[in-house]
N, C-alpha and C positions, 0 to 999 in steps of 0.2 A: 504494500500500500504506500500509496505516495506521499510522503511527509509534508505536513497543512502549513501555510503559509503563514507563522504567529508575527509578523509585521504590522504593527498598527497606525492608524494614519496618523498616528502626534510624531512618527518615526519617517516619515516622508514630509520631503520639501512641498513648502506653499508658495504659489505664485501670488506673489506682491502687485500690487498696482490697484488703479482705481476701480472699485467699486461696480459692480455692473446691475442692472434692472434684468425681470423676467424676460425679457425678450435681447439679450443679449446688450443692451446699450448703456455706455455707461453713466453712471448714477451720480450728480451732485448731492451735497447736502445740502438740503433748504436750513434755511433761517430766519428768523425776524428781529429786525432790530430797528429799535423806532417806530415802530408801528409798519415796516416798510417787508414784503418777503423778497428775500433773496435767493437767489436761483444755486448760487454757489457758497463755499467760504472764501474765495478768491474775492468776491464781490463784494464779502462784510468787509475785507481787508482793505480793500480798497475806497468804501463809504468812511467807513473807519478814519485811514489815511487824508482823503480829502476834503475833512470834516477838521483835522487836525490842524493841515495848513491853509485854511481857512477859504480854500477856493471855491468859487461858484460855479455851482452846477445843480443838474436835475440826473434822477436813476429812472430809466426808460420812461420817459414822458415825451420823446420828439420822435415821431414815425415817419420814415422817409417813405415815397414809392418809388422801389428799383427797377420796376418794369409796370406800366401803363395794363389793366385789363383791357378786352376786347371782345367783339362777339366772331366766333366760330359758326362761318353761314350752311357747316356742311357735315355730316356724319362723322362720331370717331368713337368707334368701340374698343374700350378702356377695359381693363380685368380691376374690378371693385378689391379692395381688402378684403372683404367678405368671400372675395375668388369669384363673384357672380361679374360674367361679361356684357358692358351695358352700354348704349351709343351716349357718350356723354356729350355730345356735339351738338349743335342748331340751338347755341344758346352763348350764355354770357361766360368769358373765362374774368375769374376775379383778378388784382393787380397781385403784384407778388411785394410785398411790405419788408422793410429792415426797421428795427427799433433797437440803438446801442443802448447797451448799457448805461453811460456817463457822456455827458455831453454837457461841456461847458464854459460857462458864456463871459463875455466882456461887462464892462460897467453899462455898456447901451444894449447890453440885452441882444450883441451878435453873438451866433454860434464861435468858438475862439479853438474848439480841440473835442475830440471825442475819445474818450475807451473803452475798449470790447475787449473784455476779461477771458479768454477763454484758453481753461485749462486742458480740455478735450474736446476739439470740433469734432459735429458732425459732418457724414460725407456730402452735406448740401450747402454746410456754411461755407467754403472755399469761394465758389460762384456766386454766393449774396453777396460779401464781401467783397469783390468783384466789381457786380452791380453797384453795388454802394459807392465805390469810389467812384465809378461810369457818372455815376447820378448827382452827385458834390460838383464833379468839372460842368457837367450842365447845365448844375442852375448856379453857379458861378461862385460856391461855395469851397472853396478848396481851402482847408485847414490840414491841423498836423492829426493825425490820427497813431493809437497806441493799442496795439494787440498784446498783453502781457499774458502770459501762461505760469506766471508763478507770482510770491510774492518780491522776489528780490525784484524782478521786470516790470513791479506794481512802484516801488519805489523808484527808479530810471525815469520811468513815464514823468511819475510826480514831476523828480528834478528838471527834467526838461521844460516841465509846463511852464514851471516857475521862472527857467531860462527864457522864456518867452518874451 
């Protein structure tokens, strides 16, 4: 008889890293602070942080549109998340929206800088992101913009604003 395998899983290696949700994607930790929910802890650090050096700003209250809705005059059969295959077509396609994190502003109330906290994109933020810049040179908005994925890249961001 084959000798039973007495290895127990506290004796095997655990893979480290962020947190994932039932469906494979991974997981922030919410928070509230202020009254306010946060999507991350990268985003308390950073409310935190620019609460500290006194600068002004808003946490997702300015929504851009990066791409214009439209109406679709013509048949398009789409497979539903449900898996049911349906002509989603001969009607209105809605706009596709960006809403940063941090945005903010001058003594006259213009937009002066944004940041987008993000510790782990999804495979769709690359393209908003994208669009978002596309959409700032359009309407003639071109500021400095701060992607930080950590907190040490939370504080750089700061210094920079401040070098502004």
């Amino acid at each position: 008889m084959a000798k039973r395998n007495t290895r127990t899983r506290s004796n095997t290696v655990r893979k480290t890293g962020p947190k994932k949700g039932s469906r494979g994607k991974i997981k922030a930790t919410q928070k509230v602070v202020d009254g306010i929910q946060f999507k991350s802890m990268l985003e308390v650090f950073t409310y935190r942080k620019l609460l500290e050096y006194e600068l002004r700003f808003e946490y997702e209250q300015k929504k851009f549109v990066v791409m214009q809705g439209f109406d679709y005059p013509e048949c398009s059969w789409e497979t539903l998340p449900s898996g049911d295959y349906k002509d989603k077509g001969n009607g209105k396609v809605r706009d596709i929206t960006y809403t940063p994190d941090f945005v903010g502003y001058d003594a006259d109330g213009r937009i002066k800088w944004v940041i987008e906290c993000k510790g782990f994109a999804n495979e769709r933020f690359p393209n908003t992101w994208k669009l978002f810049k596309q959409t700032l040179i359009r309407e003639g908005t071109v500021i400095p913009l701060y992607l930080p994925k950590n907190q040490k890249q939370v504080l750089e961001s700061i210094e920079k604003i401040l070098a502004l």
